[in-house]
N, C-alpha and C positions, 0 to 999 in steps of 0.2 A: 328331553328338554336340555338345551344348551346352548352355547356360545352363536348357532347359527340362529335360535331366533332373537338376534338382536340385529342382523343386519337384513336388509333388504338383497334377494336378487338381480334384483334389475332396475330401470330409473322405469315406473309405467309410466308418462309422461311422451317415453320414447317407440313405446310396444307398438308396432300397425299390427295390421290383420293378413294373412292372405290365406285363399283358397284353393286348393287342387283341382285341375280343372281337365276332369276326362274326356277326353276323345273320344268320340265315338268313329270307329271308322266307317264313313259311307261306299255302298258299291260303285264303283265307276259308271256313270252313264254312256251310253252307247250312243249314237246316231243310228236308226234306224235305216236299212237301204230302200230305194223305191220298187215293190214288187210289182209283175206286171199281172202274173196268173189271179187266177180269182180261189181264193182261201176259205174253205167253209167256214161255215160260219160257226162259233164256239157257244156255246152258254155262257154268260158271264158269270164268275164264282161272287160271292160275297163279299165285303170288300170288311178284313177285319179290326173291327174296334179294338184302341188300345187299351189294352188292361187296365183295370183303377185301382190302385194301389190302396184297398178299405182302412190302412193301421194307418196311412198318410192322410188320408180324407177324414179322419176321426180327429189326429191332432192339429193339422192345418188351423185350426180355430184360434191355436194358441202361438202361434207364430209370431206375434206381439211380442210375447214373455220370451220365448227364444231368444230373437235378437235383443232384446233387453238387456238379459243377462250376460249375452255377448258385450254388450255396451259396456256395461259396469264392470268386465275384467279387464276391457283394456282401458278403463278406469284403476284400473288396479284394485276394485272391489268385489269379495266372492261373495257378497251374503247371500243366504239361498231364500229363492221366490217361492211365489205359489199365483195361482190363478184358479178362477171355479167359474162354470157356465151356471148362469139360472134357469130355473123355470123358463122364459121367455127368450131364453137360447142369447142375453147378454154374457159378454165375458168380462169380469171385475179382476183384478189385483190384488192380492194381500200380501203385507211383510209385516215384520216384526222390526217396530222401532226402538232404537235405543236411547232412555230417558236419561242420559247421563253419558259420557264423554266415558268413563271408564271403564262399564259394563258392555258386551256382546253375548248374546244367547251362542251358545257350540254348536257349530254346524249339526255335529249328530243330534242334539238337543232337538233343532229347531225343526229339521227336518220332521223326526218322531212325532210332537206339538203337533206339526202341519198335520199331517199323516192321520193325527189320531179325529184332529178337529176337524177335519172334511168328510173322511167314512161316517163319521157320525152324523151329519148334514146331508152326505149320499142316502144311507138308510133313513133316517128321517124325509127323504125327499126334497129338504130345501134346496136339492141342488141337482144337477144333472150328470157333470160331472168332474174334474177337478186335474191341477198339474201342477208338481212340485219340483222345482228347475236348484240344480245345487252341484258344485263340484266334488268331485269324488273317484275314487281310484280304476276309472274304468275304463280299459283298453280293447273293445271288444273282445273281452274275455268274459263276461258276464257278472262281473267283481263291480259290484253299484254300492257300494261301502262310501261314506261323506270322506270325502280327502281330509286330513285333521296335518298333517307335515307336508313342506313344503314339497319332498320327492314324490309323491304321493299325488296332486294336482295334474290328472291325467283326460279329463272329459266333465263337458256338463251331463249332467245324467237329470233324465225325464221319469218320474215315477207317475203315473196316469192311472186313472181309473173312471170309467165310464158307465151311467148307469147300464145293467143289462151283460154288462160284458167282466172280464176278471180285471185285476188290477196286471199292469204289466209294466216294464221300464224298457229304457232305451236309452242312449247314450250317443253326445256331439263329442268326438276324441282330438283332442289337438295335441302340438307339442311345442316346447321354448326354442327357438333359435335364436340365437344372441337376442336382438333388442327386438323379434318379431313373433307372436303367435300364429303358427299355421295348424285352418281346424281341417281334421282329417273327413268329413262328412260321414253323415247319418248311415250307417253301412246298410242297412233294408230299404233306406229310398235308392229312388235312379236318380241320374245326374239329372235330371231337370229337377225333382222335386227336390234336392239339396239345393239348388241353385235359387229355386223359387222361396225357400226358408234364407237362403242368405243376402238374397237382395230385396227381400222385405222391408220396408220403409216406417219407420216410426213419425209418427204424428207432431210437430215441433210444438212443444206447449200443452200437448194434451197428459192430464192427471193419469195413468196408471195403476196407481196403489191408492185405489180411494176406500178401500178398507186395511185397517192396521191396528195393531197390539202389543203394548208399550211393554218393554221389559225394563225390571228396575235392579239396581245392584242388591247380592243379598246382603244384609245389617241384620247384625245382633248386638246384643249388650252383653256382656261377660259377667262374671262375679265381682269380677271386683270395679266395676264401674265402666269399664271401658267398651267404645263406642267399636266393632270391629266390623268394615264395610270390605268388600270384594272388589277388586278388578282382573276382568282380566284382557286386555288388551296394549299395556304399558310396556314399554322396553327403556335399552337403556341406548337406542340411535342420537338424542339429541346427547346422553350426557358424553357420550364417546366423541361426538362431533365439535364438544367446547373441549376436549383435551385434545384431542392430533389438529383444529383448524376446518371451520366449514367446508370451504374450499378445498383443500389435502383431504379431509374425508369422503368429497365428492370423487375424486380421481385417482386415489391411491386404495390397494387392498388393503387398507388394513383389519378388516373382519378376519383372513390368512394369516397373517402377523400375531394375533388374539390365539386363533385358536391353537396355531404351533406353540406359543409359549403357553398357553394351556395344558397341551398336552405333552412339554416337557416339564413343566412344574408337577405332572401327577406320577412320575417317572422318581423312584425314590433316589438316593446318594448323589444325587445328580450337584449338592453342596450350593456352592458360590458363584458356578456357573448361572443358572438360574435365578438367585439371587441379585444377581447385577440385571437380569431382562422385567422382572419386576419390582426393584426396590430402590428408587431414583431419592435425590436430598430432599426435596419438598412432596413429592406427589410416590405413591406405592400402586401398583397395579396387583389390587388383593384378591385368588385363586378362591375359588368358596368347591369343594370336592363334598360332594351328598352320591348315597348308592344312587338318586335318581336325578341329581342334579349337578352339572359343573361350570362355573363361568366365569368371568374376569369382573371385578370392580375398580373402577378409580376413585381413589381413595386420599383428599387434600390432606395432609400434614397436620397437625394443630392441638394447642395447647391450651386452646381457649374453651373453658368451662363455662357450661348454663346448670343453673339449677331449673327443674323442668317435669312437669306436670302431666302425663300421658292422657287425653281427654278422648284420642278415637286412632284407630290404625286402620292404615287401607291396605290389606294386604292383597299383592298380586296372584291369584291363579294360575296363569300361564305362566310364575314361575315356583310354581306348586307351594305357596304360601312361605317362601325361603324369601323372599324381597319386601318392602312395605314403607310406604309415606306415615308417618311420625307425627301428630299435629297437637298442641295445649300450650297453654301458656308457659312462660319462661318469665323467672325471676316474679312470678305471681303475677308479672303487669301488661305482656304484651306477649301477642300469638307469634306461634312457628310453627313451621312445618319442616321435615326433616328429611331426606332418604335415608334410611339406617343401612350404612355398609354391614352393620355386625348383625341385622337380622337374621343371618341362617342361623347362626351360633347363638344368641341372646332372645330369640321369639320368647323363651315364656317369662324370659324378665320382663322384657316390656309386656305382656298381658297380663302378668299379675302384679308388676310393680309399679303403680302409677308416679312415684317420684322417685324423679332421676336424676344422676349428675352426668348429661352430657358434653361432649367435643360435637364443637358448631363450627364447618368449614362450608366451605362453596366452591361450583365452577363456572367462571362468568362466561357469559355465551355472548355477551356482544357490550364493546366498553366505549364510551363516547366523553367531551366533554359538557358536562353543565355549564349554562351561563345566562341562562333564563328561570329564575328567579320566582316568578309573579306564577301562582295558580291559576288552571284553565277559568276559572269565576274572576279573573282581575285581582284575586288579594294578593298583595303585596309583601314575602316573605323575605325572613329575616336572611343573611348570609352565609349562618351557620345550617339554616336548616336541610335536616336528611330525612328522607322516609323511604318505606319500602312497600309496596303492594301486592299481592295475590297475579299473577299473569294469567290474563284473559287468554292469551296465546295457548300457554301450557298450564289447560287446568290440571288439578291432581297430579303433581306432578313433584312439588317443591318449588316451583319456578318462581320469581319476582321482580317485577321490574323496581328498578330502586334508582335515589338521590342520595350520593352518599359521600363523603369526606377523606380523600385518599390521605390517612395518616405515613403511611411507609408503604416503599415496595424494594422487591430484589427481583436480581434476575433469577433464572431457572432453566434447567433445560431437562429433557426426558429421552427415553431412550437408550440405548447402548452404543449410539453414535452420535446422542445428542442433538439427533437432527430436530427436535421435535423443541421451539425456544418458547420461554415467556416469563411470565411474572408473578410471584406471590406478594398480593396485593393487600394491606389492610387498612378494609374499608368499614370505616365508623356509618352504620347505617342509622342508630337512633343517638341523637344528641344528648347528652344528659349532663345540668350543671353541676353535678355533684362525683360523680364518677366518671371516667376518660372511656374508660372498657365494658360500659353499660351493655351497648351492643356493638362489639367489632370486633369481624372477624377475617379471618387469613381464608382469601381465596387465587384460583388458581387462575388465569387467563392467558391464551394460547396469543402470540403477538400476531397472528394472521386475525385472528376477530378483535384489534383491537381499529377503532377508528380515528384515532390520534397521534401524529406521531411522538410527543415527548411528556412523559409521567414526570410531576411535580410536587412535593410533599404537601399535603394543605389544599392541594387543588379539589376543586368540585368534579364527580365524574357521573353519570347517567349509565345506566344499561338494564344487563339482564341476567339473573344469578340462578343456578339450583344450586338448594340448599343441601349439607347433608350431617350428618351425625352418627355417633356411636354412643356407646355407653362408656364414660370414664371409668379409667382403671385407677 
């Protein structure tokens, strides 16, 4: 696990499909001459039937789920299928859905699940027989292991089992060329029966998966009160995207940029060199080095203190529980949610120490002017008023869109050439008549995401924040 799963390979968006397409070479046809003599007459021989391919005529059934799955990669989706024939020789669909935005079953998981639930249904006889479609490291070499990293993503693999006959696998082998998937075909069929699986036609509007089983994130409660829930599907591509610029993160590497300074930061004496590629006047780009884990954090500046209540953690998985959303009240009255930069190093503070004193920063993802006033119900709000909400966009995440009170900003700039411009912004998100610094804090925003062009002290701004925090020292 590392700095490369935080960025994506390629845009799928742009991925097409194409297929190899063998030649057969045909014999030359001849023009026969006109004979004149008279040619005995021959016996005619048999005229022979073309072979039937029986392992192609068994899975032909499923030829649906094939292209399917094809569908959903260049969707940019691997999750792995399944399908089962009944009694009455229908074919059905099963997946495994996810009841919540930040849980996914593990390919090896889900596959196993599948595997075990349908043998079970085969010997029982509810069923005839079954096919479990899933990415995995197999290059006709006979290696049908669940692809789990991205170098690794080599073929759909077919595990089958039919009643009467043994369980068997097979494998669709492709591979990345810049922005296009070319799949190598089914090496035991002929070129018509590859061809006859890849120009199969899906149904527009017809249900597929009309059987499924909901998978939910694992939650426990600890000793000392706290709520600790699991993800694992989360990165950190949006929060890299509000520090370099939507747009500049679309077109620039910078995931190469990350990882070079990554792996000169774990390079010891390397001093003040290093020092200057992650350590700018407002913003730090902080190393986190684990035996099994290493990665970059961007990390806002900030001096501003919450007193703060630890009520539940989501800690991420796939980044083997070193990363984790933060969420209780603050100052006893109002919710937060947090990304904790210090979680590699501070995990069992926060689990067993429900009150904290943390630093409250943010990085804004998109900054606009307010000047509507009036809630979506028509009430009529005051001039001063700010609030901030939960993002429907980015659940779980920290994320919130907010109204908020630009009290000050400065410039900034990041990088070792400064290329990279913007603003630490502070923004009063809850109004409070009795204290100025109730809630406000110093965040970060890159002048390519910002939608206005001139910041004014006092001004009303709208957008889109992730939160984040550490533990004060």
């Amino acid at each position: 696990m590392g700095i490369f799963d935080f960025f994506k390979k390629k845009n799928n968006s742009q991925e097409s499909v194409s297929t190899p397409v063998q030649e057969v070479e045909m014999p030359e046809e001849k023009v026969a001459e006109e004979v004149v003599e008279t040619i005995p007459e021959i016996p005619s021989q048999p005229i022979e039937e073309p072979k039937v391919n029986g392992e192609y005529e068994k899975i032909r059934i499923y030829n649906d789920y094939i292209v399917y799955s094809i569908a959903l990669q260049l969707r940019g989706e691997y999750t792995p299928l399944a399908a089962f024939e009944k009694e009455n020789g229908q074919v059905e669909g099963f997946v495994y859905m996810v009841t919540e935005d930040a849980y996914a079953l593990p390919p090896q998981q889900a596959v196993e699940k599948m595997e075990e639930k349908f043998e079970k249904e085969l010997q029982e006889r509810k069923i005839k027989s079954y096919m479990i479609l899933y990415h995995s490291q197999f290059d006709n070499d006979g290696n049908h292991n669940p692809a789990a990293q991205e170098r690794e993503f080599k073929a759909i693999s077919l595990s089958y089992h039919f009643e009467g006959a043994d369980k068997a696998k097979t494998g669709l082998p492709y591979i990345f060329e810049n922005q296009n998937i070319t799949y190598k075909g089914f090496a035991e069929f002929s070129h018509e029966e590859n061809n006859e699986i890849m120009n199969h036609q899906l149904i527009d509007g017809k249900e597929y998966f009309t059987n499924t089983e909901g998978i939910a994130a694992p939650e426990t409660t600890n000793e000392a009160g706290i709520i600790v829930r699991k993800s694992n599907v989360h990165n950190l591509i949006n929060t890299w995207s509000g520090v370099f610029g939507h747009e500049n993160f679309k077109t620039k590497d910078y995931a190469s940029y990350l990882t070079n300074v990554l792996m000169q930061s774990s390079v010891p004496d390397q001093g003040e060199e290093n020092k200057n590629k992650t350590e700018f006047e407002d913003v730090k780009f902080k190393t986190i080095f684990t035996e099994e884990l290493s990665t970059i954090i961007p990390e806002v500046k900030t001096d501003y203190t919450l007193d703060f209540e630890t009520r539940s953690v989501r800690e991420w998985e796939n980044a083997l529980n070193l990363q984790a959303i933060i969420a209780g009240p603050a100052r006893s009255t109002f919710g937060v949610w947090f990304f904790a930069t210090d979680y590699a190093e501070n995990r069992n503070r926060y689990l067993t120490q429900p009150h904290l004193n943390v630093n409250i920063s943010g990085i804004v993802f998109i900054l606009d002017v307010h000047t509507n006033t009036d809630l979506p119900d028509g009430t009529k709000m005051s001039e001063d008023f700010t609030t901030y909400v939960p993002s429907q966009d980015l659940p779980n995440y920290a994320c919130f869109d907010f109204i908020a009170t630009l009290v000050d900003f400065k410039e900034t700039e990041l990088l070792e050439d400064g290329s990279i411009k913007g603003y630490i912004l502070k923004l009063k998100l809850i109004t409070h008549e009795e204290r100025e610094d109730f809630f406000t804090i110093d965040a970060f925003i890159n002048k390519e995401n910002m939608r206005l062009e001139t910041l004014t002290k006092g001004m009303k701004v709208t957008g889109a924040l992730q939160l984040q925090g550490k533990i004060a020292e």
